[in-house]
N, C-alpha and C positions, 0 to 999 in steps of 0.2 A: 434390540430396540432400534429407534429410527434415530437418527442425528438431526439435528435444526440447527439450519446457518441464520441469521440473523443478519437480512439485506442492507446494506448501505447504499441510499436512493433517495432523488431529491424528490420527491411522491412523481415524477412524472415518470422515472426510468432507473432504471438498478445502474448501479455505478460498477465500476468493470474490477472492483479488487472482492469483490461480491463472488465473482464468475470462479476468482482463484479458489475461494473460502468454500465453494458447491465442490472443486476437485477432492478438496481436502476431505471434507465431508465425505466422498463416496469413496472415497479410500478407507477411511474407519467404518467398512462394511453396513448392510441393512439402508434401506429407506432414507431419501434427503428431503425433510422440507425447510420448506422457507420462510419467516416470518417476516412481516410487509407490517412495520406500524409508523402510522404517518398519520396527516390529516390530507381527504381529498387527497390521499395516494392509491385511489383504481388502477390507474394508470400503469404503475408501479407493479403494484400485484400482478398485471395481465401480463406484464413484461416478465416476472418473476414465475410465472406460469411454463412461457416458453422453452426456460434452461434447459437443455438436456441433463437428463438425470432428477431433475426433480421430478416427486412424485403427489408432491401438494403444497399447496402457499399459503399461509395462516393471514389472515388482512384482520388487523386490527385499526380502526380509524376513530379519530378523535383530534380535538385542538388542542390537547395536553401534551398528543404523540406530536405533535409539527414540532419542525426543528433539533428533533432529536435529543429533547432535554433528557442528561442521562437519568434523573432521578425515576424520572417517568417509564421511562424506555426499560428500564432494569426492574421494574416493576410488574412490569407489562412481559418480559423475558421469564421472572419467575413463576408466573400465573400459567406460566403452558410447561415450564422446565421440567415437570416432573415425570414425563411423558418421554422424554427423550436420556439417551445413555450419553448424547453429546452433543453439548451449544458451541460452535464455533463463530466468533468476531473476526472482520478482519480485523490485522492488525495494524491499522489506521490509527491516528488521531480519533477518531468516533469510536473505535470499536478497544481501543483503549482506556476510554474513557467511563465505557459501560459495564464491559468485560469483568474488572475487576469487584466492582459491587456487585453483580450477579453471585461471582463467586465466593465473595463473603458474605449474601446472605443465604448462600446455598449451604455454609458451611465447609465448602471443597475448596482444594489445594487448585490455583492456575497455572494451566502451562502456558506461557509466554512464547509468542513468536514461532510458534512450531514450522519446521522446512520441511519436516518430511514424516506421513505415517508408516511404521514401521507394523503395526497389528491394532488392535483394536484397543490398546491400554496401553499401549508403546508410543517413544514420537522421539522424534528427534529436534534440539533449540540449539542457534547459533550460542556461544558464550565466550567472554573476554572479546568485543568486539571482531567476533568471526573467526577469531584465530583457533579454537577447539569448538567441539561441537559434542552435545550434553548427549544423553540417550538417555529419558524418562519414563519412568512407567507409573503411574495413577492406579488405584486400588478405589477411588470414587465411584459412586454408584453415577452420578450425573459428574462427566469431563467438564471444565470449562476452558477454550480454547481458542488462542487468537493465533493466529494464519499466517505467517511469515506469504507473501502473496508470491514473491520472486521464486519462491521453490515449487511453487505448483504451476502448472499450462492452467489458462482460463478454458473452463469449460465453453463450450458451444453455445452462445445466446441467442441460439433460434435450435428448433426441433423439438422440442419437449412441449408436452400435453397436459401439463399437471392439471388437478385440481381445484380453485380458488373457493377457500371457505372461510367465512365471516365468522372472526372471534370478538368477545365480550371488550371492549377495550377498557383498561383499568379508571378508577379517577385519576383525576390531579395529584398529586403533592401538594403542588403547593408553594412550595419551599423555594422554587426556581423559575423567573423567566426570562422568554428572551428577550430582550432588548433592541437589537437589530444586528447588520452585516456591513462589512464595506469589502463587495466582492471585487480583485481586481480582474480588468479586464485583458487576455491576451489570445495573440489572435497565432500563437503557439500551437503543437502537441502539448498537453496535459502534461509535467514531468514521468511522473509514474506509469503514465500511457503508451510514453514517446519510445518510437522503433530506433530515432538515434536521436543523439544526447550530445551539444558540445559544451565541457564544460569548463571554467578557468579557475585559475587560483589567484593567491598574492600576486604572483612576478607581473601581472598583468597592471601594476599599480597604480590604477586609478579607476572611474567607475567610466569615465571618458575612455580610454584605453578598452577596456571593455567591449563595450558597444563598436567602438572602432573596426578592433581586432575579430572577434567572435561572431558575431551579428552577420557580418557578411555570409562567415563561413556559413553558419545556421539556415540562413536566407537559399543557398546554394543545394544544399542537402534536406531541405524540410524539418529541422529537425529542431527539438527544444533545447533550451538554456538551463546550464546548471553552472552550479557553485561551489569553491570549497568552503569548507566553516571558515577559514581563514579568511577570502575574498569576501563575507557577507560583513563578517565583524569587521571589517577595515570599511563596510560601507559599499563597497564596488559593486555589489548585487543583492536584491531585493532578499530575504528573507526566506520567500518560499520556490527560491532558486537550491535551497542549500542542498546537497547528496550528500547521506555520511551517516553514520549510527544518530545523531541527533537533528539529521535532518530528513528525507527521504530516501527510502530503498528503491533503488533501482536496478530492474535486467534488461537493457531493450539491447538489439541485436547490433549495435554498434556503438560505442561510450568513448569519446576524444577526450582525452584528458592535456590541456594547455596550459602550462604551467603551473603543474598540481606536482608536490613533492608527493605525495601518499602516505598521508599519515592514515596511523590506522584504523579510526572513527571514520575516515572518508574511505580508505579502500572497502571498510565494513557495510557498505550503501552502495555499491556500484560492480565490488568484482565477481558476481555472478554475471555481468555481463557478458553478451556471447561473443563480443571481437571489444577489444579494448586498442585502444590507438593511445600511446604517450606523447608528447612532445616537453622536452624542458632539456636544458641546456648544461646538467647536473648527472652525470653518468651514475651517481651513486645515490640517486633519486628511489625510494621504495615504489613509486608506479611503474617502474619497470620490471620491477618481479613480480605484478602479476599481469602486466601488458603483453598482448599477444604478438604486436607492433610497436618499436619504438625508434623515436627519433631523437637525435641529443643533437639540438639545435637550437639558436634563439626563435621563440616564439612569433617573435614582432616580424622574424624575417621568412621562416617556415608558414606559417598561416599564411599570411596573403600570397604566397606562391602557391600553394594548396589549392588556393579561390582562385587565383589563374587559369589554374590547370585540371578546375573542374568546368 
């Protein structure tokens, strides 16, 4: 049977942890389509069309599907589930969100977070924040399955030819709407997107210090801003700066870590990264066991000579 990834997209364009959740999919053998529910998301669909690998786009459209109210959307997931051996989310905030009620009104067991398919009812999940790694296998007739995105390469978002076919889209609920958004505005990489990453922690003590320190560096390298749990909850950085088991997963091919001791909820978000740089001043600092590079230097005086010397 065929697998359905289940697109995360603002109706205009597929969003890039989508692309990871198609590899995944075509690794659990047979057929990938795609399901596009939105409102006035064509757009979307024709974008979700091109994937390589995909071999059809389900577009369901409706004003109940905007916004991706989960009640809705898992609704809308059930109505075509039966058809498929495997529904993969990412594993996002949205796909988190969804993920779960699918699977309890499918009745099936969820794999969480999956890094890697090992067979078709096999998979593999980080556990104990990264430090062992699960090997699961499913006996469900219908998988349900959210996408650790850092273990898979994004498929190709152009070359694919799929098919775009128009399904029934569910009612309402009911039960839920939305209310609105206050999106912030940054003229950053994406965290999750971003090819390099600089990111601080506490010793940086202040949210002035911050900016100071790191900003430059960032400016120099193109690269986005992160945070440890530690530096957000002291306030020094916005919220959705944070990398860590309870913040965002990240792999981009370069990850500075400045002033970050590594504790293990943050190195659980970041050490798949493909070069890891430390700096902190602390020789018996956990980010140097899994840094590729490291400096045991004060911060305030290694950075800005860095931005020098780039």
């Amino acid at each position: 049977m065929a697998a359905l990834v289940i697109a995360e997209h603002d109706n205009a364009r597929v969003l890039g942890a989508t692309l990871n959740t198609v590899t995944a999919a075509l690794a659990c053998g047979g057929d990938v389509h795609v399901l596009v529910a939105g409102h006035n998301a064509g757009p979307a669909a024709a974008a979700a069309a091109q994937i390589a690998g995909v071999t059809k786009v389900l577009h369901a459209d409706a004003a109940g599907l905007d916004h991706g109210l989960a009640e809705n959307l898992a609704a809308q997931v059930l109505a075509v589930a039966k058809d498929y051996s495997h529904v993969l989310f990412p594993a996002t905030a949205a796909g988190k969100n969804v993920a779960p009620r699918v699977a309890a009104l499918l009745d099936v067991a969820q794999i969480s977070d999956c890094s890697k398919v090992v067979s078709a009812d096999t998979f593999e999940r980080p556990i104990y924040a990264g430090n062992a790694i699960a090997t699961v296998q499913s006996l469900d007739a219908v998988k349900v399955i959210t996408v650790r995105g850092t273990g898979f390469d994004a498929a190709a978002a152009t070359g694919g030819s799929a098919a775009v076919e128009t399904v029934a889209a569910v009612a309402d609920a009911g039960i839920s709407h939305f209310e609105g958004s206050e999106i912030a505005k940054n003229d950053r990489p994406e965290l999750t997107a971003a090819k390099i990453i600089v990111s601080g922690g506490r010793a940086l003590g202040s949210s002035d210090k911050f900016s100071e320190v790191l900003v430059p560096l960032a400016d120099k390298l193109g690269a986005a801003l992160g945070a440890s749990r530690a530096a957000v909850d002291a306030g020094y950085a916005p919220n959705d700066w944070q990398v860590g088991q309870t913040g965002k997963i990240v792999a981009p091919s370069l990850y500075i870590a400045a002033g970050i001791s590594g504790a293990i909820q943050h190195l659980a978000g970041m050490k798949d990264s493909k070069v890891i740089v430390a700096i902190n001043k602390d020789p018996e600092a956990p980010i140097f066991s899994v840094a590729d590079y490291g400096l045991e230097a004060d911060l305030f005086t290694a950075v800005p000579e860095l931005v020098k010397s780039l």
